[in-house]
Residue frames relative to the residue before (quaternion, step in Angstrom):
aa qw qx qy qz dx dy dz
X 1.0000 0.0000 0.0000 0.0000 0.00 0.00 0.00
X 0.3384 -0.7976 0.4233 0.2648 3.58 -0.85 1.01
X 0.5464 -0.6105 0.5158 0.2505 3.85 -1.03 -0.05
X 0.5617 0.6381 -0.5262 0.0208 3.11 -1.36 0.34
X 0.7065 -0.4804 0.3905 0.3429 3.07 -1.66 1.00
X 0.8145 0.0146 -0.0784 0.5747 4.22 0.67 -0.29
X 0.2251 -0.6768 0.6706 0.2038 3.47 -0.97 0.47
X 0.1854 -0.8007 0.5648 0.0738 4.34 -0.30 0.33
X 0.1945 -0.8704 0.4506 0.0401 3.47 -0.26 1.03
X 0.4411 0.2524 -0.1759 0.8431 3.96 1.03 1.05
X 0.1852 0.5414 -0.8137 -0.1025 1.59 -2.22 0.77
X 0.1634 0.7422 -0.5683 0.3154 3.05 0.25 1.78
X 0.6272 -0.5658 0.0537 0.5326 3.77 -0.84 1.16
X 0.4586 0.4317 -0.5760 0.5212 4.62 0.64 0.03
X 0.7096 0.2742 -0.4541 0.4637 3.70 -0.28 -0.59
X 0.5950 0.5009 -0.5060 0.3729 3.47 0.01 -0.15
X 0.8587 0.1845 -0.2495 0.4079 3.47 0.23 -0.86
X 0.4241 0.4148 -0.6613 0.4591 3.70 0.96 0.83
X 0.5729 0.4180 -0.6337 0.3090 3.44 0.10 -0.30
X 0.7448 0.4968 -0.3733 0.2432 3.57 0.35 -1.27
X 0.5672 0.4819 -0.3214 0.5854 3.66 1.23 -1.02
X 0.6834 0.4550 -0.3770 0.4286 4.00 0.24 -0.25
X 0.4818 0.6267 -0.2647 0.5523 3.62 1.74 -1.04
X 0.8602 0.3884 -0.2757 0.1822 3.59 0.39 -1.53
X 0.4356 0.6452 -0.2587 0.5718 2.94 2.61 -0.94
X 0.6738 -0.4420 0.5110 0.2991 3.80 -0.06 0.13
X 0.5082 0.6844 -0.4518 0.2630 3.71 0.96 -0.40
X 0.1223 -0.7977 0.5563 0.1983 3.62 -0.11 0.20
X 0.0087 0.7951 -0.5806 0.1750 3.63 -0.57 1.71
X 0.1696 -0.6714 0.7099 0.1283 2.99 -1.88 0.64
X 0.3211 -0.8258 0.4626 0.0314 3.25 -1.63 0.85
X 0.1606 -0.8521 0.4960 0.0468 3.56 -0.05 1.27
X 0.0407 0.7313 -0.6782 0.0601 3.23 -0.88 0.87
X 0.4062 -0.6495 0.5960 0.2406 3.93 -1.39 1.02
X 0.8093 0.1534 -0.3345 0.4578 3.33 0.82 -0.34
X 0.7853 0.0225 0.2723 0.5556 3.38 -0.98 -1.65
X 0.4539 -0.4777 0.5879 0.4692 3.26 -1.37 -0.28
X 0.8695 -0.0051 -0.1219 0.4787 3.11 -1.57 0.88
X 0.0076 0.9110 -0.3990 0.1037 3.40 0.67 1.43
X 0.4934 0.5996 -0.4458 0.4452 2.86 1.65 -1.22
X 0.7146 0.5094 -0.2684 0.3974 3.69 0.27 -1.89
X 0.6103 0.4400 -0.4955 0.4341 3.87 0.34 -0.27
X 0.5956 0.5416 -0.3919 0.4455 3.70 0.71 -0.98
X 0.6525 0.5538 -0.3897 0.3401 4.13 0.46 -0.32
X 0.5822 -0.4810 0.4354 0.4900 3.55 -0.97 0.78
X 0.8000 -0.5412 0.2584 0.0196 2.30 -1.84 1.23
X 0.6748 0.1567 0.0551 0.7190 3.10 1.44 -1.32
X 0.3359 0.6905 -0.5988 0.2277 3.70 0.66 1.09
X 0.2393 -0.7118 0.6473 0.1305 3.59 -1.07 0.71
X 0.5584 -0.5516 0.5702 0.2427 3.78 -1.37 1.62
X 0.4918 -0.6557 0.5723 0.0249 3.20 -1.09 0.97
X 0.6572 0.3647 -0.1525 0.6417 3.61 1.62 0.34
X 0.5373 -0.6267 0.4230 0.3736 3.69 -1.61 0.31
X 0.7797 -0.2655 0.3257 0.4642 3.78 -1.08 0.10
X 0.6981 0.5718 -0.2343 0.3617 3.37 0.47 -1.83
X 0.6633 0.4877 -0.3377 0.4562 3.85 0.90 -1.37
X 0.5635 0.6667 -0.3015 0.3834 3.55 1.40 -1.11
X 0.8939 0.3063 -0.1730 0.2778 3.71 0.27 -0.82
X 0.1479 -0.7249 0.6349 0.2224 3.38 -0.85 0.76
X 0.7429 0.3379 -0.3282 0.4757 3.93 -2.54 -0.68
X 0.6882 -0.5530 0.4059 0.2365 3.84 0.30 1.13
X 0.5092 0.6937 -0.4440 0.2496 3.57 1.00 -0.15
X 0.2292 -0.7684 0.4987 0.3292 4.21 0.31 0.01
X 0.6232 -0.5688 0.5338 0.0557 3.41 -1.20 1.13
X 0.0465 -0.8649 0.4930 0.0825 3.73 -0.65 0.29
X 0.1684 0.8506 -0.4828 -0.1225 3.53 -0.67 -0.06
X 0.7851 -0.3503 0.4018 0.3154 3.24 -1.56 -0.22
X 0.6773 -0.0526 0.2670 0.6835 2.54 0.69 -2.15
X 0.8236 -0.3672 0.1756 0.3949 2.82 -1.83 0.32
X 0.8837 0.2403 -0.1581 0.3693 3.35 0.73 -0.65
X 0.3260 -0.8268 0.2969 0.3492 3.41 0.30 1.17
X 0.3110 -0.6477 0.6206 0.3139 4.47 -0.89 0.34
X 0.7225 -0.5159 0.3296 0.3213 3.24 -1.99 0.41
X 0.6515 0.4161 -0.4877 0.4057 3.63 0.78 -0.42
X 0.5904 0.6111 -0.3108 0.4259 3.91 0.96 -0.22
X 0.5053 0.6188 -0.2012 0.5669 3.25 2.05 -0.95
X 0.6100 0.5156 -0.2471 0.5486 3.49 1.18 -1.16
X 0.6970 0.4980 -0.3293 0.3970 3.47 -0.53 -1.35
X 0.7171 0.4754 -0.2908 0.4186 3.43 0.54 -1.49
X 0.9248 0.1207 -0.1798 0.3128 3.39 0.47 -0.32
X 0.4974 0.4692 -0.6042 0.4090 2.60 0.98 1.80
X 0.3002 0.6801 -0.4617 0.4839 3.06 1.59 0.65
X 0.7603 0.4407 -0.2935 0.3764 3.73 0.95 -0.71
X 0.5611 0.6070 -0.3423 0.4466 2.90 1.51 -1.32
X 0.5540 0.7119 -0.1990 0.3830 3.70 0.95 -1.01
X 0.8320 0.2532 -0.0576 0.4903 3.39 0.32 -1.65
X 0.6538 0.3923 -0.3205 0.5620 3.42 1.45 0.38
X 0.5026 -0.6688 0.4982 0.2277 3.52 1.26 0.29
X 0.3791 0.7836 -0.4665 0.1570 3.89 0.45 0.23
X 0.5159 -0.5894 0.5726 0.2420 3.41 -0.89 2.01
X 0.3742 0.7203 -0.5704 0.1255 3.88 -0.44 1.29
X 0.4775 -0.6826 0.5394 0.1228 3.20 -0.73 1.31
X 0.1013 0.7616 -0.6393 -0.0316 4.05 -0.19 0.23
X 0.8643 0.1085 -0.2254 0.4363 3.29 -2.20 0.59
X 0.7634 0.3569 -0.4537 0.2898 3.51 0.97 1.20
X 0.5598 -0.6847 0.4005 0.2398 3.71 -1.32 1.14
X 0.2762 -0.6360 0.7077 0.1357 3.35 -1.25 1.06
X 0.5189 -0.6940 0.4967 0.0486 3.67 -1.01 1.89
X 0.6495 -0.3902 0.2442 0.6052 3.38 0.90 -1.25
X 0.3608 -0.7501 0.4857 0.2668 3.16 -0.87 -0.26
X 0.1182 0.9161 -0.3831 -0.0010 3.80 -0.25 0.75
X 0.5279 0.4644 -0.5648 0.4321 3.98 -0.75 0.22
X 0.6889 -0.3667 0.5527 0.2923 3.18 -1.90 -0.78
X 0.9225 -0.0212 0.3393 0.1828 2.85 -2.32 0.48
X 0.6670 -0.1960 0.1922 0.6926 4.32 0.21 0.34
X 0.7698 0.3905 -0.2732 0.4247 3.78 0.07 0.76
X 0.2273 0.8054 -0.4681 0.2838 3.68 1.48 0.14
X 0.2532 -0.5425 0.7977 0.0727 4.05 -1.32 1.16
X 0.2464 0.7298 -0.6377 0.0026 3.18 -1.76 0.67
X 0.2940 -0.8131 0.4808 0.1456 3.09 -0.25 1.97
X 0.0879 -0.6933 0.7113 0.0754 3.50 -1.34 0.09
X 0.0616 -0.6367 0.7512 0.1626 3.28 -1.79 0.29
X 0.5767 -0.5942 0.5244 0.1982 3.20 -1.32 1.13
X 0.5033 -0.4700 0.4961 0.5288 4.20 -1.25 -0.04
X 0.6123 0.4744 -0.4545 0.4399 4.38 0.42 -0.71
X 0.5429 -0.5203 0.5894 0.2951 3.90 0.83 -0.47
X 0.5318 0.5224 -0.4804 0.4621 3.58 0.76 0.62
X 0.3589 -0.7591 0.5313 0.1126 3.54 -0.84 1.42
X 0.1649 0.8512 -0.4960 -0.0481 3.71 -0.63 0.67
X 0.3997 -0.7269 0.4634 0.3116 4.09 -0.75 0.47
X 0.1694 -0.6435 0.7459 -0.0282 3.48 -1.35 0.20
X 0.2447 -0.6663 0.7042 -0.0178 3.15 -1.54 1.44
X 0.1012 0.8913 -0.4415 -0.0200 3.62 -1.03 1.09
X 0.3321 -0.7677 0.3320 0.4360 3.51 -0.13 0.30
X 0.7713 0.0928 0.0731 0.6254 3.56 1.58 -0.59
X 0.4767 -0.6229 0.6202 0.0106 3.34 -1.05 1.24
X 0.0783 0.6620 -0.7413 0.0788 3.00 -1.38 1.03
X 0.0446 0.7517 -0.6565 0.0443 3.94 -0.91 0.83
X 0.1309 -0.6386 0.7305 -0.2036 2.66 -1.17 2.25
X 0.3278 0.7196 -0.5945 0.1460 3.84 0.41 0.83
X 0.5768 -0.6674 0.4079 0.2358 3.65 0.50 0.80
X 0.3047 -0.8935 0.2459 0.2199 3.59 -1.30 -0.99
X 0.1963 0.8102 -0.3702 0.4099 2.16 2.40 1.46
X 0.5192 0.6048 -0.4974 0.3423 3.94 0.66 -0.71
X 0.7203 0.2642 -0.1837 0.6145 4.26 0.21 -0.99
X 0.2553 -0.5947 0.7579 0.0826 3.09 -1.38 1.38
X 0.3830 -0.5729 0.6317 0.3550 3.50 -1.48 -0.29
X 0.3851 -0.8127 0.4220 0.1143 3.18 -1.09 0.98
X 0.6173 -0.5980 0.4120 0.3026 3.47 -0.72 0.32
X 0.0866 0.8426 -0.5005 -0.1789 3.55 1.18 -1.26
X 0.3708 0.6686 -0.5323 0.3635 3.16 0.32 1.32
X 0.6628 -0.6230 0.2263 0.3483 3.49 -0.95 -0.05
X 0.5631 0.5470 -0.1097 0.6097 3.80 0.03 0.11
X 0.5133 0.6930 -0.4690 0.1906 3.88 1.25 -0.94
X 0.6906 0.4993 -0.2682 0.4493 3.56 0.98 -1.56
X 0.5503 0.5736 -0.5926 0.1301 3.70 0.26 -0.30
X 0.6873 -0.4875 0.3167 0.4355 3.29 -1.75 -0.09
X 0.5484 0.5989 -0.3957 0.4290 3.87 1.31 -0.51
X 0.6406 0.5351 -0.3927 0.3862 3.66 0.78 -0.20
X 0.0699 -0.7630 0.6389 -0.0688 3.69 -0.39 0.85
X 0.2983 -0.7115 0.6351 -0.0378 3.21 -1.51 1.55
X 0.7264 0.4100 -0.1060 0.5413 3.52 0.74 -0.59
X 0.0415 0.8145 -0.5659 -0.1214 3.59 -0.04 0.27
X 0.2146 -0.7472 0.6186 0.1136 3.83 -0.79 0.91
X 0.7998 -0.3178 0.2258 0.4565 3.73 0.24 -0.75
X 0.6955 -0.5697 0.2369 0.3683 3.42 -0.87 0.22
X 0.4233 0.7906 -0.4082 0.1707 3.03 1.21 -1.85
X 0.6695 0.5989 -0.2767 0.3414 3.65 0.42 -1.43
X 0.8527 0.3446 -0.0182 0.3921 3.06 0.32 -1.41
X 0.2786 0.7057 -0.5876 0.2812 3.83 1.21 0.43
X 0.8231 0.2200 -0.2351 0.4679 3.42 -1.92 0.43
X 0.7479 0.4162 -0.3878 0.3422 3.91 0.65 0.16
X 0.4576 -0.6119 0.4369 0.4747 3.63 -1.48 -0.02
X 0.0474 -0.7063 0.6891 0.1552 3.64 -0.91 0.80
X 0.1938 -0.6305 0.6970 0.2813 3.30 -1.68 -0.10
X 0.1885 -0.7085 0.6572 0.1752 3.74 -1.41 0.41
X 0.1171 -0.8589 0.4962 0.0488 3.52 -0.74 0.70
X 0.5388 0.4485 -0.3444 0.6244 3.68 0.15 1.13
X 0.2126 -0.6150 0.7564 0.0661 3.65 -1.50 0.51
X 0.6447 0.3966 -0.5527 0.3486 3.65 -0.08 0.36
X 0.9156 -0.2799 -0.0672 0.2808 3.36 -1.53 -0.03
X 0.6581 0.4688 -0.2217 0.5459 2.88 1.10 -1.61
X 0.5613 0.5457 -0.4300 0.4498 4.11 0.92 -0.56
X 0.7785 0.3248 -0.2839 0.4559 4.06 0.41 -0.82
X 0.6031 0.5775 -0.3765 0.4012 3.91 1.11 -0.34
X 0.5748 0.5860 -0.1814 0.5416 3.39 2.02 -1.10
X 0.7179 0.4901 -0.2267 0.4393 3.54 0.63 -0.97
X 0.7193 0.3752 -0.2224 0.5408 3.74 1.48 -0.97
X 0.6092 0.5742 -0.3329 0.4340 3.70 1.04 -0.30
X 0.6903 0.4948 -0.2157 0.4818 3.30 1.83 -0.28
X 0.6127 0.2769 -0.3307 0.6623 3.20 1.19 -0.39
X 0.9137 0.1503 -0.3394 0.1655 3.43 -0.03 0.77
X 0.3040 0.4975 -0.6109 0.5356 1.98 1.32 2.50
X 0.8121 -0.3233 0.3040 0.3787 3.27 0.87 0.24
X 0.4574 0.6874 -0.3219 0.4633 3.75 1.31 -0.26
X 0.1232 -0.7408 0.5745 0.3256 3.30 -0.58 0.61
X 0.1851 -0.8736 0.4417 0.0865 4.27 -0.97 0.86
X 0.0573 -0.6178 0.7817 0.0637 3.26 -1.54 0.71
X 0.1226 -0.5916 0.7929 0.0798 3.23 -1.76 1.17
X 0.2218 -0.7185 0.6575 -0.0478 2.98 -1.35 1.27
X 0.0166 -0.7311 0.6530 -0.1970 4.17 -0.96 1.15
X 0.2861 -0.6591 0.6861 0.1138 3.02 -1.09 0.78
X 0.5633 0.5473 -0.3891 0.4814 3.93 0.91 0.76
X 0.5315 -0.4944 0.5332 0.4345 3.60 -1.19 0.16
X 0.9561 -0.1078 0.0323 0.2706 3.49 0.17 -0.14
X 0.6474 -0.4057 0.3190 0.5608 3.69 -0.84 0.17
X 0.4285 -0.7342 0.3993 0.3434 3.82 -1.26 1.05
X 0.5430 -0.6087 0.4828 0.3186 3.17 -1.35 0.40
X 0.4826 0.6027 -0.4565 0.4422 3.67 1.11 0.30
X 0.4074 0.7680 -0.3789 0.3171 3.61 1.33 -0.96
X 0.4380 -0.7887 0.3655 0.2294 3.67 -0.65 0.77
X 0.5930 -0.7525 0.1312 0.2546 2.96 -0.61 1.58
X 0.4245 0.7823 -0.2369 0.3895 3.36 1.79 0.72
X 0.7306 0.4209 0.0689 0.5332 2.47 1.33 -2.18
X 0.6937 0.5652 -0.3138 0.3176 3.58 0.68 -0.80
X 0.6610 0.3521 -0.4083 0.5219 3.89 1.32 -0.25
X 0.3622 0.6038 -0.5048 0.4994 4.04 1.48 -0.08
X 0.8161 0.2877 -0.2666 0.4244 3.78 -0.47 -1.16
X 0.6434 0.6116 -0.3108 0.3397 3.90 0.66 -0.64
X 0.5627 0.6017 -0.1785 0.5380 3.05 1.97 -1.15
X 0.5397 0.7862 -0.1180 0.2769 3.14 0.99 -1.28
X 0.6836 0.4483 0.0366 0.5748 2.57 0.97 -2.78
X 0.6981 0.3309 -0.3761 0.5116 3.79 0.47 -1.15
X 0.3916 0.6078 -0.5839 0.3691 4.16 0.23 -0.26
X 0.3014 -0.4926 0.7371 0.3511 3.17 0.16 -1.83
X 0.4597 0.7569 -0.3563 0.2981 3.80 0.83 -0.41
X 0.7429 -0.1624 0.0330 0.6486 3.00 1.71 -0.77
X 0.4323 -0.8128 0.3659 0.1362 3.36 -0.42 2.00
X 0.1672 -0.7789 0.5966 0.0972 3.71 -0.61 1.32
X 0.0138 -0.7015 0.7105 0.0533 3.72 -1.22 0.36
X 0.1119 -0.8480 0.5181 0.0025 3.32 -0.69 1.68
X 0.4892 0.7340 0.0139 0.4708 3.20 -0.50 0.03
X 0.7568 0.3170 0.0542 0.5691 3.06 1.14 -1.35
X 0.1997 -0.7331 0.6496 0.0254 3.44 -2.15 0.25
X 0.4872 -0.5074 0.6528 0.2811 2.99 -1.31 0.87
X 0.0403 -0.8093 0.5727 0.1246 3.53 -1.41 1.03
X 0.6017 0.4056 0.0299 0.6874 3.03 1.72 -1.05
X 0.2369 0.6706 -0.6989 -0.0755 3.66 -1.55 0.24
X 0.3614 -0.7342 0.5669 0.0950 3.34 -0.65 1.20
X 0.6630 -0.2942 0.4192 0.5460 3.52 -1.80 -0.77
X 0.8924 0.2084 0.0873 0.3906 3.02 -0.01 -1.48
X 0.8349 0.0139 -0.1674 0.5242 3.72 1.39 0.52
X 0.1766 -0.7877 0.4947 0.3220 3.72 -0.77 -0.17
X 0.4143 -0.6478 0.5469 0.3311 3.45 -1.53 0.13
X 0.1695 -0.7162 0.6764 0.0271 3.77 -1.16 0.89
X 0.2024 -0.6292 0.7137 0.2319 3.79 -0.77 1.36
X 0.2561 -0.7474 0.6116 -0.0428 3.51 -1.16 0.89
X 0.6090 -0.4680 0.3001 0.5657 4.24 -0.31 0.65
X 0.8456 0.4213 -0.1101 0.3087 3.13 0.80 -1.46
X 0.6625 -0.1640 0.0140 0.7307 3.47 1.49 -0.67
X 0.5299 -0.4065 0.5866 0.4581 3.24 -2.23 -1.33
X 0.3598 -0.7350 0.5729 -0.0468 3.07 -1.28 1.62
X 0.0254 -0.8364 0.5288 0.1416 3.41 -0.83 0.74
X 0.1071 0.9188 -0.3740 -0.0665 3.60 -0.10 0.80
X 0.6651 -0.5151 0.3331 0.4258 3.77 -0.87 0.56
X 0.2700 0.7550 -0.5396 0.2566 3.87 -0.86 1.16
X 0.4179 -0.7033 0.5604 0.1291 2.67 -1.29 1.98
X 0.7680 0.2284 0.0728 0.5939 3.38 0.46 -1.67
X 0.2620 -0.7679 0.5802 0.0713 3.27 -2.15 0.59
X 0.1556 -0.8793 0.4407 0.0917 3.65 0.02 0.82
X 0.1109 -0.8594 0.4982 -0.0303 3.48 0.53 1.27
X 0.1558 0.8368 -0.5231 0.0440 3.65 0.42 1.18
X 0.3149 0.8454 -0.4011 0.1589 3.46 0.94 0.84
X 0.7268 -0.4350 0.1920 0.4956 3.51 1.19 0.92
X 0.4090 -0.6886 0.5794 0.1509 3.40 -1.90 -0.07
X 0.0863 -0.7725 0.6202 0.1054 3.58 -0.83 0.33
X 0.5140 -0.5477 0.4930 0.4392 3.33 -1.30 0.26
X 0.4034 -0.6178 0.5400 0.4050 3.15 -1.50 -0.43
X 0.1634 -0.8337 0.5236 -0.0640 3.29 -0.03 1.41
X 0.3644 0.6851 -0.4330 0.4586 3.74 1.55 0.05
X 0.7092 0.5433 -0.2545 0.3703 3.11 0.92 -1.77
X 0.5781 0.5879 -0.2793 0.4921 3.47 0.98 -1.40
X 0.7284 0.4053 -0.3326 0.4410 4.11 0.43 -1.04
X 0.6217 0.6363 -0.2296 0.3948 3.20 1.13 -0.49
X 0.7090 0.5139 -0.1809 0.4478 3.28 1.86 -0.76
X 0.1250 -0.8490 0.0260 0.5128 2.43 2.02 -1.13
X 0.1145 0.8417 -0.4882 0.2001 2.61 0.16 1.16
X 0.5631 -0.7295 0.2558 0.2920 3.28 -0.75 1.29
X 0.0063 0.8218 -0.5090 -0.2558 4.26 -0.59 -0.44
X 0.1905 -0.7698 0.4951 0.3549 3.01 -0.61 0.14
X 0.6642 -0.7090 0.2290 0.0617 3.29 -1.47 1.21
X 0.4612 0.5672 -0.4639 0.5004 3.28 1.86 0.37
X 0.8630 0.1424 -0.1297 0.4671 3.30 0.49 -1.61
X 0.3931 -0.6347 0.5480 0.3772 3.90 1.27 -0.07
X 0.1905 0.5507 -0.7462 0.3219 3.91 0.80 0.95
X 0.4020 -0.3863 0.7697 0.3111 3.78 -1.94 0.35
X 0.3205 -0.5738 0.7101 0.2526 3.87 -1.84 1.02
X 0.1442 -0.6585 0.7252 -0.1406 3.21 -1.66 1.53
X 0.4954 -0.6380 0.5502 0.2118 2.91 -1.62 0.57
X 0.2445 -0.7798 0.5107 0.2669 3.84 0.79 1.08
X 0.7250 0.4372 -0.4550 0.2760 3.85 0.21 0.04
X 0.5943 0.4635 -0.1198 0.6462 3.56 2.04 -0.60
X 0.1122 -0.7326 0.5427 0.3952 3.16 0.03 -1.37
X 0.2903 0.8313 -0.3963 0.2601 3.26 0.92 0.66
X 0.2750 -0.8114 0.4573 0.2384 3.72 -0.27 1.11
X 0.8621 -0.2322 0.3167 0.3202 2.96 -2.27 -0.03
X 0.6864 0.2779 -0.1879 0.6452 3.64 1.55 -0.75
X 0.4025 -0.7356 0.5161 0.1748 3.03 -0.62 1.61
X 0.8446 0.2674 -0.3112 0.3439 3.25 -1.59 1.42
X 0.5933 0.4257 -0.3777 0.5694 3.26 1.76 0.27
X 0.0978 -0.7341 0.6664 -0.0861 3.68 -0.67 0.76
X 0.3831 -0.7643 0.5173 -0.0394 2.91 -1.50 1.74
X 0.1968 -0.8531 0.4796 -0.0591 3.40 -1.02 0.77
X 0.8535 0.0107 -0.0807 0.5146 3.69 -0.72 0.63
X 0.9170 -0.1176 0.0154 0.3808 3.65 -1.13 -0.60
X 0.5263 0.7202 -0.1943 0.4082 3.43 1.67 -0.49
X 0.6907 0.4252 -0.4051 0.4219 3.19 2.06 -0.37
X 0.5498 0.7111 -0.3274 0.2914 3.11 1.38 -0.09
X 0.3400 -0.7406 0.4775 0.3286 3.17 1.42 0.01
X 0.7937 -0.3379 0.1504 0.4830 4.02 -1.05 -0.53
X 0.5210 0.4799 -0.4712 0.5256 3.67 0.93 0.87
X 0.1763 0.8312 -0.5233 -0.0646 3.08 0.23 1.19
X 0.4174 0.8077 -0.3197 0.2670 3.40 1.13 0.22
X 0.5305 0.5825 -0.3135 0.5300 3.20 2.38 -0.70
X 0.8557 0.2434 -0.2474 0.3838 3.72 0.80 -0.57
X 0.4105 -0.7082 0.5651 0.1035 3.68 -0.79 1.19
X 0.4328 -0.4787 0.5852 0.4911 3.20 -1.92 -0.41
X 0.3417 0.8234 -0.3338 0.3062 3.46 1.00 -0.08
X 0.7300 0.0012 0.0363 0.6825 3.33 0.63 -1.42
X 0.6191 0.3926 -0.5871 0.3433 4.11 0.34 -0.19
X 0.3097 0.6502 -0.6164 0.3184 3.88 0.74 0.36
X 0.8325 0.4124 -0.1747 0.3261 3.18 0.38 -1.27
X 0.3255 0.6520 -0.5434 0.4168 3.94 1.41 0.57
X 0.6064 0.5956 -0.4280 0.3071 3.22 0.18 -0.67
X 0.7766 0.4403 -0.1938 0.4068 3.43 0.75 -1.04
X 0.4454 0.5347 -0.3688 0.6163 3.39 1.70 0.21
X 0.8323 0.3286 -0.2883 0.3409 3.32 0.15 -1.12
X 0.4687 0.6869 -0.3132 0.4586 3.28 1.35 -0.83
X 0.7597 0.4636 -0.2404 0.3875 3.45 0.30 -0.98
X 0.6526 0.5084 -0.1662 0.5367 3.13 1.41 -1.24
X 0.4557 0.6241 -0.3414 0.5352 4.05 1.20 -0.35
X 0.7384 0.5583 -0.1158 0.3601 3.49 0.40 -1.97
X 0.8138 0.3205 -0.1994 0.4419 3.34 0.85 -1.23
X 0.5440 0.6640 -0.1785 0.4809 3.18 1.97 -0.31
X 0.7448 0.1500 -0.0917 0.6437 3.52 1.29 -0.57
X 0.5075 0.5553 -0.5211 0.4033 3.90 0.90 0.22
């Protein structure tokens, strides 16, 4: 069984830079990640562009380039494996941490590899940086599990000449809905709101509205998917239930953490917002020697934490790791 002084859960761009602040303190760590590095970010359309400048983008002092002003995901990529690189980080990709058990400077952490090979790991301290892209929210409707239903949208290409529906009005729901119909898709965007959100980027939101009033691409507000067949779905609508032709289903209704996992560790939540209780000067939970990182402290607001500012746990927790195990 190997050692080490931290065991990092993610490795997504916050796990990256606790590794690096944990890396700079002497802390000797290893990083597990189920998927890729920065998996969450590979999983984003293809041609999606960060809503921010390079600079907000970069952790471990490394500077960030772009093109333009605003950097896109394969530029988002590169860049951090450029870090993951120039800091040498002990990362373990496309394997699963099982659970995590003992105490406090004594932590087991099983794992299974992608081949299905099970291995153990001794830690003195936990960190979990598992983000909150793995658990979509679900529709709970019939028809949800089929294979036409798509959580993740990558790009259009796929889906020319068919009927898709998109369901949701926030970002990733209007970037998904216009990248199809102008690839050829024939669209409905479906919301159970009055209208496209007003979060929607300040680019994109008169593009899809235009779109929607055209007819170009048919909106039903207001409304829900109840039903999703083979070949169509049913939408209760103010006025009735609609049945319309449909190949494919764009469920862009958001992401939670997996906060199961976290009860399971125990770790405490609290029961308005399901935030995990932390020590806001450490981040160190209710179970002594695990310490929390990036969106996961926000419990179900994930909108309060960014790559922006969870970059900067690391240096909290790091510090708090160091003086704890030095």
């Amino acid at each position: 069984m190997k050692h080490f002084d931290a065991i990092v859960v993610g490795a997504g761009p916050t796990g990256l830079a606790c590794g690096i602040e944990l890396g700079r303190r002497g802390v000797n760590t290893l990083l597990i990640e189920k998927g890729c590095v920065v998996n969450s970010l590979y999983h984003y359309p293809t041609n999606m562009v960060f809503f921010t400048t390079p600079e907000l983008l970069e952790i471990g002092d490394i500077p960030m380039t772009s093109l333009n002003e605003k950097p896109g995901r394969t530029e988002a990529l590169k860049y951090y494996r450029r870090v993951a690189d120039h800091y040498k980080l002990n990362i373990h990709q496309y394997e699963t941490v099982l659970g995590i058990h003992g105490d406090d400077g004594g932590f087991i952490v099983p794992t299974e590899d992608a081949k299905g090979c099970r291995h153990e790991y001794k830690a003195k301290k936990i960190v979990l940086a598992t983000g909150y892209y793995d658990v979509p929210n679900r529709l709970n409707v019939p028809g949800e599990d089929s294979a036409k239903v798509v959580h993740y949208y990558k790009e259009a290409h796929p889906y020319y000449n068919h009927d898709v529906a998109v369901i949701g009005a926030k970002n990733s729901a209007a970037i998904a809905a216009l990248e199809l119909y102008w690839t050829g898709a024939r669209v409905t965007l479906i919301h159970r709101g009055a209208g496209i959100s007003d979060s929607v980027k300040y680019w994109i939101k008169p593009n899809i509205e235009n779109r929607i009033k055209n007819g170009e691409i048919k909106g039903y507000f207001h409304s829900h998917v109840t039903e999703i067949g083979p070949d169509s779905i049913v939408v209760s609508t103010p006025d009735r239930l609609v049945t319309l032709k449909n190949d494919f289903v764009f469920a862009m209704t958001g992401y939670r953490p997996d906060l199961k996992f976290l009860g399971d560790l125990g770790i405490t939540l609290q029961p308005d917002t399901l935030r995990p209780c932390t020590n806001p000067e450490t981040l160190e939970s209710e179970r002594p020697g695990i310490f929390l990182a990036g969106v996961i402290v926000a419990g179900m607001h994930t909108n309060e934490i960014f790559i922006e500012n969870g970059r900067f746990h690391g240096k909290l927790i790091a510090d708090a790791i160091a003086q704890q195990t030095g």
